[in-house]
C-alpha positions as CSV (number, residue, x, y, z in Angstrom):
1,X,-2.3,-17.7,-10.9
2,X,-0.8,-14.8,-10.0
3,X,-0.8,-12.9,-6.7
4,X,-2.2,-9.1,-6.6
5,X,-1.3,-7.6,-2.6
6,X,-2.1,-4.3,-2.0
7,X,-0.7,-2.6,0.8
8,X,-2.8,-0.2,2.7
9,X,-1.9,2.3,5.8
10,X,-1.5,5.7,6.9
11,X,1.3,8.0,6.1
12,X,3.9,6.8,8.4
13,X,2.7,3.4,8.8
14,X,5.8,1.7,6.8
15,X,4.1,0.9,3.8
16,X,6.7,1.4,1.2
17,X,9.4,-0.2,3.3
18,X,7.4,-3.0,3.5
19,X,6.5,-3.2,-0.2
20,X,10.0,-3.5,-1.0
21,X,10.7,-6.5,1.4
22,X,7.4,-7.9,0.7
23,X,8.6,-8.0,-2.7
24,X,12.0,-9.5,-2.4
25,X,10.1,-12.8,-0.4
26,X,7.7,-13.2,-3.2
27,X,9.8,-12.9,-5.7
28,X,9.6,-13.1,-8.9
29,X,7.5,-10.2,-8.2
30,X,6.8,-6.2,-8.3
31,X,6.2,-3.5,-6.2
32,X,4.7,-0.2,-7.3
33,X,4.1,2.5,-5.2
34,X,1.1,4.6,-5.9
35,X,2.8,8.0,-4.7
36,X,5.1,7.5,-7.8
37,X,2.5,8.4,-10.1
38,X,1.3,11.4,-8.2
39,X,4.8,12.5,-7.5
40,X,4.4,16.3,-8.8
41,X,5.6,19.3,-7.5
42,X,3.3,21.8,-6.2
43,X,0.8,18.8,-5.1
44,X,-2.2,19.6,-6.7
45,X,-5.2,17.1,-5.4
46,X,-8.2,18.0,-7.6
47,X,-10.9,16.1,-10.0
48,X,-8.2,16.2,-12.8
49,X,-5.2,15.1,-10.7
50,X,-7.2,12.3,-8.8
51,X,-8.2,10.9,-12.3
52,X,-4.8,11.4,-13.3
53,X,-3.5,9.4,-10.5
54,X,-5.9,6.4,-10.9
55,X,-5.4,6.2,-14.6
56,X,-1.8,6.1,-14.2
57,X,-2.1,3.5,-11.1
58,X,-4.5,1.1,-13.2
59,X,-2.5,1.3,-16.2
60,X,0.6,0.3,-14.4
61,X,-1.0,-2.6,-12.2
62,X,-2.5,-3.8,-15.2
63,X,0.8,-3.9,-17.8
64,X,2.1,-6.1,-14.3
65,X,-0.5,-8.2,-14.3
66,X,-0.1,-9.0,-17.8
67,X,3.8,-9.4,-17.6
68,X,5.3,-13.1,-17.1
69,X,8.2,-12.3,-15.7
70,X,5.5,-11.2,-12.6
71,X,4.5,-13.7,-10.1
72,X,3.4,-11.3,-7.6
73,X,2.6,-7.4,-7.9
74,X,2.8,-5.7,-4.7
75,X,1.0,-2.4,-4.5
76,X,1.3,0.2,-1.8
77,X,-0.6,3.4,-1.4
78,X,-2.7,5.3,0.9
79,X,-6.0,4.0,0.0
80,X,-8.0,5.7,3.1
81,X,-11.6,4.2,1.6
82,X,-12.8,1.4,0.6
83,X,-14.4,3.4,-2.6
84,X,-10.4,3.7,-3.6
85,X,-9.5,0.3,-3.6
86,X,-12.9,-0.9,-5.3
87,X,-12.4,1.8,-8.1
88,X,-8.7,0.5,-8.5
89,X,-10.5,-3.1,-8.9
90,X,-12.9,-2.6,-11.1
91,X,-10.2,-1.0,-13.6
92,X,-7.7,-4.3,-13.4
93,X,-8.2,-7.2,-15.9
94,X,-8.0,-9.9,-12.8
95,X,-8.2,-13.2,-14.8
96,X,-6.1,-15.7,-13.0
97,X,-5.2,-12.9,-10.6
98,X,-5.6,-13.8,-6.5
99,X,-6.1,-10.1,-4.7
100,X,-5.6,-9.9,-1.1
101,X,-5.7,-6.7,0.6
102,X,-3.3,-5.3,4.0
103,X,-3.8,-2.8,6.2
104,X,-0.7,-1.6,8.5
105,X,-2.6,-0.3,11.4
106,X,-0.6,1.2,14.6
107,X,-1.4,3.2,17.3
108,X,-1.4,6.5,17.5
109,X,1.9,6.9,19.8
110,X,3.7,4.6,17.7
111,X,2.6,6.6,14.6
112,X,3.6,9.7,15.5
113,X,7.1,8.4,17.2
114,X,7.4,7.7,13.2
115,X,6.2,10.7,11.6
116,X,8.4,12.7,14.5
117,X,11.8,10.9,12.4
118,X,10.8,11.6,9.3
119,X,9.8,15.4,10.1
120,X,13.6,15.5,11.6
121,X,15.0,13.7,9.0
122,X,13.7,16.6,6.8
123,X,11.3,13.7,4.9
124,X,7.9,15.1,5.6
125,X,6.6,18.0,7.1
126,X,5.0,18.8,10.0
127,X,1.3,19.1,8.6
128,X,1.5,15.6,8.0
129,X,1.5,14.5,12.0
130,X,-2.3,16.1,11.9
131,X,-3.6,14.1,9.1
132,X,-2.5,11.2,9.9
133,X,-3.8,10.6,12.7
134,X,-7.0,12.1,11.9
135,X,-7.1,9.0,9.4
136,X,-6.2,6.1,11.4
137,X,-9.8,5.3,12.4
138,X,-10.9,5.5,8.7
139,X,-8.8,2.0,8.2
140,X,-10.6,0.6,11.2
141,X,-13.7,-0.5,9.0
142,X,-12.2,-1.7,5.8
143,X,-12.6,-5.0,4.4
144,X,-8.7,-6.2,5.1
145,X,-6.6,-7.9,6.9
146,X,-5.0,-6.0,9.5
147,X,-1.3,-6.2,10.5
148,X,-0.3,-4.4,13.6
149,X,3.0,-2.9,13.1
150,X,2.9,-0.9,16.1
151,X,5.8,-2.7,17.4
152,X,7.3,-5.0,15.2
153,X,9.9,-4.3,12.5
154,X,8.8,-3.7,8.4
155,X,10.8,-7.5,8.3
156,X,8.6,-9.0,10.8
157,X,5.3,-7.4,9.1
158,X,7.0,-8.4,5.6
159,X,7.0,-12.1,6.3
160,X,3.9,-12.5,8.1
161,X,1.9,-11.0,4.7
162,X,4.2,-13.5,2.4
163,X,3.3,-16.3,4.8
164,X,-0.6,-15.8,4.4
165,X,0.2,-15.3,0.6
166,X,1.4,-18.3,0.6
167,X,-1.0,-20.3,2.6
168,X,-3.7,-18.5,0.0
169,X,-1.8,-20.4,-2.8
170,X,-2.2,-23.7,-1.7
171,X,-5.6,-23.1,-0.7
């Protein structure tokens, strides 16, 4: 059976960093980051972008899924609604697939201690600090497992996900 992890979180939250470690632990896996099929320049979010973007995400998830060489398909992306992940769902061919959702929650200090590098670094810009944070509480109610990463490092939160991986194997 193979193992489908998606990785959910605010901008800033560490998700992609995580992915990537996340990935090397469970390998053999993969790790696809839903900004990579969105990665246009201007952004343009609209009805014909946002389908886009999903038919792009399922397509790839689901070519993983069907790969052998994949034990595990690790999936990052800011899903901030539960109606995002469900509609990813219902598009993937699960047979003999295990899904197990994460959210990286942190607090608001920590997140914005984060976003503050990246904005320096030159990595995002500074609209990004607003939005956020105005979506932190929006991962509060979804149907995940929550990982605090508020002071821990991407390693830490990396092997405490492949541990409960794990353990969901055996059960």
């Amino acid at each position: 059976m193979k193992n489908l992890v998606f990785l959910n979180g605010v901008m800033g939250a560490g998700k992609s960093t995580v992915a990537r470690q996340l990935r090397d632990l469970l390998a053999p896996a993969v790790y696809l980051d839903g900004d990579w099929c969105w990665d246009m320049q201007p952004f343009v979010v609209n009805d014909e972008t946002k389908a886009m973007v999903m038919d792009n995400i399922a397509f790839l998830l689901n070519r993983f899924l069907h790969c052998t060489a994949c034990g595990t398909v690790v999936f990052c992306w800011v899903m901030h609604q539960q109606a995002i992940v469900d509609e990813l769902l219902a598009r993937l061919e699960r047979k003999d697939v295990r899904f197990l959702l994460f959210t990286l929650t942190l607090t608001e200090q920590a997140l914005i201690r984060r976003l503050r590098r990246d904005i320096e670094a030159g990595l995002r810009s500074e609209d990004v600090l607003a939005r956020s944070c105005a979506r932190l509480p929006l991962y509060e109610t979804m149907d995940s497992v929550k990982i605090d990463v508020s002071q821990i490092t991407a390693q830490e939160a990396a092997a405490q996900i492949a541990a409960m991986v794990r353990a969901a194997e055996t059960e």
